[in-house]
N, C-alpha and C positions, 0 to 999 in steps of 0.2 A: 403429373409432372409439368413443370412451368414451360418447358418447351418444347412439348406435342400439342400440333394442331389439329385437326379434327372436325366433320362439321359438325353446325348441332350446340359446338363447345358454348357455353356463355360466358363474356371476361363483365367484369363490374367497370371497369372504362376503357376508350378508348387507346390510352398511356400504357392499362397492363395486357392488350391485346398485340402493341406495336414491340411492347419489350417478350412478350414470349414469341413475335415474331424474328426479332433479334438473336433470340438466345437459340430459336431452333436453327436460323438460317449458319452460326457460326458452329454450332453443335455439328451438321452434314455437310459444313463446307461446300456454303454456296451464297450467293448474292441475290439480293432482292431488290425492286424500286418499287415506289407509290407511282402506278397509271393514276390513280383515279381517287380524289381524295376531299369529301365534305362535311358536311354535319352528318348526315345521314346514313351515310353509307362510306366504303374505304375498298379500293381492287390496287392489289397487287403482283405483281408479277417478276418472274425471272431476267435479271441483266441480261443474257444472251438473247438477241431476236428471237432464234428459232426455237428456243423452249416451250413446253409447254406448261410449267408448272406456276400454278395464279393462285391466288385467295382472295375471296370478298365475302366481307362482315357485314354486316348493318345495326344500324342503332335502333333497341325497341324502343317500341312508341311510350310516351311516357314513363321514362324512366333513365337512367345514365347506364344500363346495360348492351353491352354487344353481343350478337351471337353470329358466327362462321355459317354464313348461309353456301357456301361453296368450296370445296378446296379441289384441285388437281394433283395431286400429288403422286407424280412423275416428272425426271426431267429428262429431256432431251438433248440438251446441249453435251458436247462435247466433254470427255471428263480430263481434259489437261487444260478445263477451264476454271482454274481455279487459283488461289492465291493467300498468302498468310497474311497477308493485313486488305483485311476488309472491312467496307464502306457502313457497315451495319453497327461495328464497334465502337459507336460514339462515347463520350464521357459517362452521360447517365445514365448510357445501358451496363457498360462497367460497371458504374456503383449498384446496380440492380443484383448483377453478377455476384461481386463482392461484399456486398450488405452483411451476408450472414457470418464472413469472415469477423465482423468485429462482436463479440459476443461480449464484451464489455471494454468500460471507456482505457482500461489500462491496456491495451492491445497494442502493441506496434507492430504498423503494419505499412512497409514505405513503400513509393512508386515503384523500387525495382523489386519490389515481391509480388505488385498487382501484375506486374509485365510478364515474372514469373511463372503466376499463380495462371494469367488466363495463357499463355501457351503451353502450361501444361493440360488444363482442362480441356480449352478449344483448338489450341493450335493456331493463335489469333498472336501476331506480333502487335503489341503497338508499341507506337512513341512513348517519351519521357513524359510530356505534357500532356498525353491524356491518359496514363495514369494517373499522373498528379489528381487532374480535374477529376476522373471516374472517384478516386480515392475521399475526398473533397464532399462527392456525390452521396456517398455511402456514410459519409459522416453527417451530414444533413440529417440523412432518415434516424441516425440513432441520435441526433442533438436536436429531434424534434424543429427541424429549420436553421433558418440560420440565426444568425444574435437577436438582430432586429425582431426577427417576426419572434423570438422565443420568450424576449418581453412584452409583445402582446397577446400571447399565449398566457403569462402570467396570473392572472386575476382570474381567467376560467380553470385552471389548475387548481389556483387556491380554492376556491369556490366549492371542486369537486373532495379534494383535501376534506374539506369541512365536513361535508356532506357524507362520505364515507367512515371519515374516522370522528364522531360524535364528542365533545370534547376538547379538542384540538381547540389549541390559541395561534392566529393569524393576525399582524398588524403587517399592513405594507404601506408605508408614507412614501406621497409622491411631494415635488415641486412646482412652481408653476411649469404650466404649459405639458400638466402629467409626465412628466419626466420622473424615473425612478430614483427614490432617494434611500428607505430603509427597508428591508424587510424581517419579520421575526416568526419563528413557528416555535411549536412545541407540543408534539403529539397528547392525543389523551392517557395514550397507557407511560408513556414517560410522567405524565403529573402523578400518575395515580401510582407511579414505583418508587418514586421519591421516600414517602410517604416510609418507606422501610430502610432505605438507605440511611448510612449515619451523614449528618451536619456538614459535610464539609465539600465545599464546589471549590473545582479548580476551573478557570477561565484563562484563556489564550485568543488570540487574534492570527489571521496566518492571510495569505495574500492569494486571491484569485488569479489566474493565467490567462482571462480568455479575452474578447477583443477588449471588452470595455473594464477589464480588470476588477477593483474595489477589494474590500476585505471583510473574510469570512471571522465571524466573532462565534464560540464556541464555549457552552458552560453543561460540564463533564461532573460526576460522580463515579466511588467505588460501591460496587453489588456487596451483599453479604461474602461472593466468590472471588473477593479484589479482582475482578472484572468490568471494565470502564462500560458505566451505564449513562448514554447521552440525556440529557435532560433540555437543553433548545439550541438554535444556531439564531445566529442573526448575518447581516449582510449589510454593509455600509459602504460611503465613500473611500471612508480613510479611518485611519487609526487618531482619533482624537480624543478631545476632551467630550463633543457635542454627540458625534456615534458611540462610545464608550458608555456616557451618561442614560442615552436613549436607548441602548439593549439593560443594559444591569434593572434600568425601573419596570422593563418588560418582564425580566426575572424573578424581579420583586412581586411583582404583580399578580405573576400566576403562582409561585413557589412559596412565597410570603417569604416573613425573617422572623428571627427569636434571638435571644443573648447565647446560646449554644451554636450558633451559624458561623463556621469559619468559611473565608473567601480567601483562596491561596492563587497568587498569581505571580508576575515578573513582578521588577520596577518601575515598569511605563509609566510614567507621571500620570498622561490622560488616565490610567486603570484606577491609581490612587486617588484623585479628585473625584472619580465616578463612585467608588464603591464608598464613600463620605459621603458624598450624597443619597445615592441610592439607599446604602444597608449604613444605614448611621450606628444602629446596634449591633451590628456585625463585627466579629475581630478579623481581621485582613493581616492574614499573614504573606510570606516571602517565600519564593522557590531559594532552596539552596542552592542551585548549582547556578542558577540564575547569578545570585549574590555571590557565588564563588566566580564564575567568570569576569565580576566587577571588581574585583578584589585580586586578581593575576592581574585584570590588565592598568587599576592603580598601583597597583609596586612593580609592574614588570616583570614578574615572578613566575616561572614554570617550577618551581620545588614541588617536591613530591610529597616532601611530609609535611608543607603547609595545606597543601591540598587534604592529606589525609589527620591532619591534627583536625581542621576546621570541620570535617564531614562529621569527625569523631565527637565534637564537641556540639554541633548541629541537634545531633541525635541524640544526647546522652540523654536522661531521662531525670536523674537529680542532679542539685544544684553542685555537693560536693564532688562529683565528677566534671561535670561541666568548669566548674574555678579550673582542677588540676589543666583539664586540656587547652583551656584558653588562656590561660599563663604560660603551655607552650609556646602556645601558636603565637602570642604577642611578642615573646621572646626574641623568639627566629624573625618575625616579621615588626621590626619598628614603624610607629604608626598605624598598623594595622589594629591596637587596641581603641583609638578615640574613631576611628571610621568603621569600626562594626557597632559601636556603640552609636554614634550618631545615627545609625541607622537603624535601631531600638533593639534589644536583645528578646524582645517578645516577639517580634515579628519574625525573627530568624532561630529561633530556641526552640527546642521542644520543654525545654526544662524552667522556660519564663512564660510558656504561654500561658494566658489565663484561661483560652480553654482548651478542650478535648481538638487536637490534630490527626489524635489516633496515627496510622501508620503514613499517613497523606502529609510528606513533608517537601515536596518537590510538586510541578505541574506534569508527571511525565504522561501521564495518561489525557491532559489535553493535547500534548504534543502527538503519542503514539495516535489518537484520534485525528490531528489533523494529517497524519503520518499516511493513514489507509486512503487518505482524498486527495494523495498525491494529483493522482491522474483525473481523477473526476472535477478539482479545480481548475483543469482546462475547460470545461463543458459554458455553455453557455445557460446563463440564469434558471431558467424552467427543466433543465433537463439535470443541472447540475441539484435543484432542489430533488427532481426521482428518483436520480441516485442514491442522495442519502436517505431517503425513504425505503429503497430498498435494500442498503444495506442495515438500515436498523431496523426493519421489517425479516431479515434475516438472522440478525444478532436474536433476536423476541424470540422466535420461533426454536433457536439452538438449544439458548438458555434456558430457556420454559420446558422444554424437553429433558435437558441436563438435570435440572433444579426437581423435577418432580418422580427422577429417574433415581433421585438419590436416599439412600436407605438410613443415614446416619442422621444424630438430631441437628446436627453443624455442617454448615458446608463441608465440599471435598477440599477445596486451600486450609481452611480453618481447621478442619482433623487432621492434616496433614502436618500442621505446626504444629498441634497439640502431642500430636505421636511422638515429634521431635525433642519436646520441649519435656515430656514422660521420662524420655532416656538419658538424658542430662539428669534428671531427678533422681533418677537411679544408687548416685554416688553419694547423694548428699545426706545429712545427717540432719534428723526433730528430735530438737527438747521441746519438749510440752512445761509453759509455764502454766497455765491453766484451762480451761474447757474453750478459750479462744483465742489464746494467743499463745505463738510460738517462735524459739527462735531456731534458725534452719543454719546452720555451716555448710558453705558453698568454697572448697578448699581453707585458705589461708582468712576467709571474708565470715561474717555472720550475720542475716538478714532477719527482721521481725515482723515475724505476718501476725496481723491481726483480723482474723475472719468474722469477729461481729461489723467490723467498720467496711471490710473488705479491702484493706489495704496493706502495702508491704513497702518497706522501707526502700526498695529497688523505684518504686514507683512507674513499674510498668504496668502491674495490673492495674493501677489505679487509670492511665493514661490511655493505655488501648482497652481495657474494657474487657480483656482474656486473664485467665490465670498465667502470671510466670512459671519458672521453672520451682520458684521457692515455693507457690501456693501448690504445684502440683506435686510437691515434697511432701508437705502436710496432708493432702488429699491423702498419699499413699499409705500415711500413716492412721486416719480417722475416717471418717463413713461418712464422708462431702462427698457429694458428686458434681464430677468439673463439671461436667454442663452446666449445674444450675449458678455456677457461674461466671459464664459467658453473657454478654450482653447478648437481647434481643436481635440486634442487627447482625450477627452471623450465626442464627439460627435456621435453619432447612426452612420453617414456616415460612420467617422473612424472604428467606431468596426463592420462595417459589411464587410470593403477593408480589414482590418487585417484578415479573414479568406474567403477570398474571392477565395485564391488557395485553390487547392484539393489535397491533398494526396493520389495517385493512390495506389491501390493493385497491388500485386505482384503472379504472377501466382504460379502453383506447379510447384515443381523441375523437373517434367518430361513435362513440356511444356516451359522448359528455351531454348534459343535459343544465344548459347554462340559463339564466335567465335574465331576459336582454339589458337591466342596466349595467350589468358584469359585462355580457358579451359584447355591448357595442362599445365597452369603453377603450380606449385608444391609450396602452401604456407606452411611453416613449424610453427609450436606453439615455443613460445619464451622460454629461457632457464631461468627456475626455479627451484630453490633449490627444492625437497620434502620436507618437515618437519613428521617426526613420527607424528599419531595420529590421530583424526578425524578434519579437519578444523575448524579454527574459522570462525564466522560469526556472532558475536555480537561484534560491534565494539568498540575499547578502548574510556572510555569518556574522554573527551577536559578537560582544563586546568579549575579548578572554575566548570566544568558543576554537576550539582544535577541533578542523577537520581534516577527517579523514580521509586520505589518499585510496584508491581503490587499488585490488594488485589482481594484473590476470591471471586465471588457475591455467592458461594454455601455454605464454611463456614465462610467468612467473615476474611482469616487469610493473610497475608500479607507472600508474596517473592513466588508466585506461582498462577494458575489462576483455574477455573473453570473444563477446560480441564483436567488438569493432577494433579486436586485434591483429594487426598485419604483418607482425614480426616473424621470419624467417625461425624455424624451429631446426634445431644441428640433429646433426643424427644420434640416436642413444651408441655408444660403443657397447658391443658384444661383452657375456660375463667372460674374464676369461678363463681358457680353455687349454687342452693338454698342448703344445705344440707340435704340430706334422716337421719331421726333420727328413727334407732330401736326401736318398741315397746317394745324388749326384755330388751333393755336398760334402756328403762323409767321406773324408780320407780313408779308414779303415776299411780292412777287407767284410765287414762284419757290419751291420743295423742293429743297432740294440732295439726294441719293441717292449714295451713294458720289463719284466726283470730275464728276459729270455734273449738269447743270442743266434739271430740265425744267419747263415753265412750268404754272404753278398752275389748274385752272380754275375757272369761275366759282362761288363757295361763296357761301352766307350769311355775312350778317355774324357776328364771333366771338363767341360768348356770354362772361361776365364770370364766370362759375363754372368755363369751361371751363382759362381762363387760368390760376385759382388754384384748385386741385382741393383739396377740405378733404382733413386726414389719412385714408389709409384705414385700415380698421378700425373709425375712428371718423364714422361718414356722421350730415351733418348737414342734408340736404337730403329730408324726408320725400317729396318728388317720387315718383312713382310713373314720370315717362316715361323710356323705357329710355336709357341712357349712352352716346353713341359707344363701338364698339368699339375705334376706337385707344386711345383714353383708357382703358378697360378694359384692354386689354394692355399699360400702362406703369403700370399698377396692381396689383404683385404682390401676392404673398400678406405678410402682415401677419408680420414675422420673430420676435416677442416670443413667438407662440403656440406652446406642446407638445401635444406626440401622448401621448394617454392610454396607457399599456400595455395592450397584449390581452394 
């Protein structure tokens, strides 16, 4: 235990010899001072003169170890010598304290929970400001330092990266005067799962939090299980045309390109100019919702069913559906036909692309990606890169698990639409024109598969690479088997070679084994304006985006949560119930009681207050003599009043 002392003990320095002196002195309620205090040696002793409880360490001879060559461990002082804030509870013994409170970087945890947290443990009051600091302290140890030192920690990081994970692509571009300017990674076993995933990257940018800010660039894939499989990050100044340019060639680089390679992103301009540069073979399509939010806030438009015409027409899959929906949507919305056009109907079509988008027609999965790094984008550079090491080091290890756990020849998403798409088939109706083509009635509709080409007139299987509902009509009917055709890419083989690398750990920083043109190199934090104030880190909404109001589940009041609500809660009223009726009340000689009559006995006459009881709540009878209890129990509690929050 960190604080029992002991002789004999040996601490590895002198810092975690004084903090378990700390944590014991506050643990038995008591105060310590440094008599005697050098390189060599450390005596301590008790605040009260007359005590007699001391400790002295010494440092062994070559080496950064101490060991408790002495302890007394008695005291003698007085026991109403004592106190809730004491001298021992500095800032960085706090964070020592509370270190292990933060178990990961999404944790909130504020000064008035560390104030909390140590007078419950020790019984130790402190100030506001040194929790703060203590709080401060403990974030240090898990952000690996502070900013500064965490970009020259940088390079030996990367270094170790390398060296562990075999494979692995690292480019960090500095500026003059080593100042940081790009960085790019992209593990081994992410190249190597590519390789199974189908063609299409979706790419997003999203904003760092931490002192020196910049922006995190992210190029995302779906698994065989439409499970977001990371492929690289990068880390720039800004969102431009020059950082935008210089991550997508790094993509290129390791990933390569082919004429099947779709690139789905916003409208960023800088995104457009890069991905022509970089992937000049590549078709570069448009997030939908992206273009839909451009498209509410050029006409002004919240309608619901341009919203739901356009998604419809988005997706459709052939051409003649696509004309009916988008001669709605032009209808209702004038203008809207020459500005989605200008804007190319390949790029935003499933039904014009020239290639395979498959079911990837949005960015959502670069978003939900940057979505889980809410909190770890506060971190600073090197610890914010461990992070996401470790969470794709944990994604690896779920999925590989899942993938190899699973007994069917298709992923579990992929069986699971098939199951779906079986029972639809159910209803529908094959004529057989001849040993390969068929045509299937689907209600009022009739569809023509053609199983030597593999294609059907819906043009879904053709486009996602699964059988529809029409081929798995036919199936039911002839001796195909859907599997064989399903594309490769959501086959069990594929999704279990896609995480088939390992994302190695990375040792601690005092077992890194760097070699000195790395270690002695001096990376400097990139040149940012300060701004007055406390940082943003709620990011500005996009063009068209509706957000979302939060509403608390405690009082049910919208624009605030649960957490940090401090509204007044009324009191629930009781269900109600039979009513108690006063004998004093009832004129009759007789109480009715349920259907039964029993006779009254003899009372005083009725009092005239009793008859008309003033409002309660509000008592207007200073009377001091006590109330009938009936009349008390038909006298609730006063319903207008709130309960204060504890």
């Amino acid at each position: 235990m960190l604080g029992d002392i002991e002789e004999n003990r040996v601490f590895r320095s002198k810092k975690e010899l004084m903090t378990c002196l700390s944590i014991m002195s506050m643990r038995k309620k008591f105060q310590y001072k440094v008599f005697k205090s050098n390189t060599s040696f450390i005596v301590v002793r008790c605040v009260h003169p007359s005590c007699s409880w001391r400790v002295r360490a010494n440092k062994l001879i070559e080496s950064e170890y101490w060991m408790v060559t002495k302890h007394v461990n008695k005291h003698t002082c007085p026991t109403d010598f004592k106190t809730t804030r004491r001298r021992q509870a500095t800032s960085w013994v706090v964070g020592e304290c509370i270190k292990r409170r933060f178990i990961n970087p999404g944790r909130v945890f504020r000064p008035r929970d560390v104030m909390d947290d140590m007078k419950q443990r020790y019984g130790v009051e402190l100030s506001y400001s040194v929790a703060w600091r203590g709080r401060e302290c403990a974030y240090e140890n898990l952000r690996l330092g502070t900013p500064e030192q965490s970009y020259n920690l940088l390079p030996g990081y990367l270094h170790m990266l390398m060296q562990t994970n075999p494979g692995s692509v690292v480019n960090l571009e500095v500026t003059d005067g080593n100042k940081f300017q790009y960085l790019f990674i992209a593990f081994a076993a992410s190249i190597q799962g590519f390789s199974y995933c189908r063609p299409v990257i979706s790419i997003d940018a999203t904003h760092l939090k931490g002192k020196y800010r910049g922006v995190l660039f992210t190029a995302v894939c779906h698994d065989a299980n439409q499970q977001i499989f990371p492929l690289a990050i990068g880390v720039g100044d800004s969102e431009n045309d020059a950082a935008w340019t210089w991550f997508l060639k790094r993509v290129k680089d390791v990933f390569g390109e082919n004429p099947t390679l779709v690139i789905v992103s916003d409208r960023h301009r800088s995104i457009r100019s890069a991905v022509e540069e970089a992937f000049p073979r590549a078709f570069h399509g448009i997030c939908i919702y992206h273009l839909l939010n451009n498209l509410k806030t050029k006409f002004k438009s919240k309608n619901k069913e341009l919203e739901q015409h356009y998604i419809a027409a988005a997706k459709a899959y052939n051409l003649q559906e696509f004309h009916v929906l988008f001669y709605t949507l032009c209808s209702a919305v004038p203008g809207a036909k020459e500005y989605l056009e200008s804007v190319g109907l390949d790029r935003w079509t499933r039904s014009h692309a020239p290639c395979r988008r498959y079911n990837i027609m949005t960015t959502n999965i670069s978003e939900s990606f940057n979505a889980v790094l809410v909190k770890v984008r506060e971190l600073p550079i090197t610890a914010f890169v461990n992070e996401v090491r470790l969470l794709c080091q944990r994604w690896f290890q779920q999925r590989r698990t899942k993938a190899n756990g699973c007994s069917s020849r298709m992923s579990t998403d992929v069986e699971n639409k098939l199951e779906q798409r079986r029972d639809r088939a159910q209803t529908m109706d094959v004529i057989c024109a001849d040993q390969y083509t068929f045509d299937v009635v689907d209600g009022d509709r009739n569809y023509c598969v053609d199983m030597a080409l593999w294609t059907c007139t819906c043009r879904k299987f053709q486009l996602d690479q699964l059988p529809c509902d029409h081929v798995l009509a036919v199936v039911r009917k002839t001796q195909y088997d859907p599997y064989d055709l399903c594309s490769l890419y959501y086959t069990r083989e594929f999704w279990c070679e896609t995480y088939r690398g390992v994302i190695q750990p990375i040792p601690h920083i005092s077992s890194w084994v760097v070699p000195p043109p790395i270690s002695t190199f001096q990376l400097n934090p990139p040149d940012v304006r300060t701004v007055a104030g406390r940082r943003r880190k709620r990011r500005l909404p996009s063009m068209g985006e509706e957000l979302t109001t939060p509403k608390c589940s405690r009082c049910k009041g919208k624009g605030h949560n649960r957490a940090t609500c401090q509204n007044p809660i009324a009191l629930r009223q009781s269900e109600p119930g039979p009513s108690l009726v006063s004998p004093i009340a009832g004129a009759s000689s007789a109480t009715e009681l349920g259907h039964q009559t029993y006779p009254s006995p003899s009372m005083p006459p009725p009092v005239a207050a009793a008859t008309a009881p003033p409002d309660v709540g509000h008592p207007t009878d200073p009377s001091p003599t006590m109330p009938s209890p009936i009349a008390a129990a038909t006298a609730g509690p006063h319903f207008g009043q709130t309960l204060a929050d504890s």
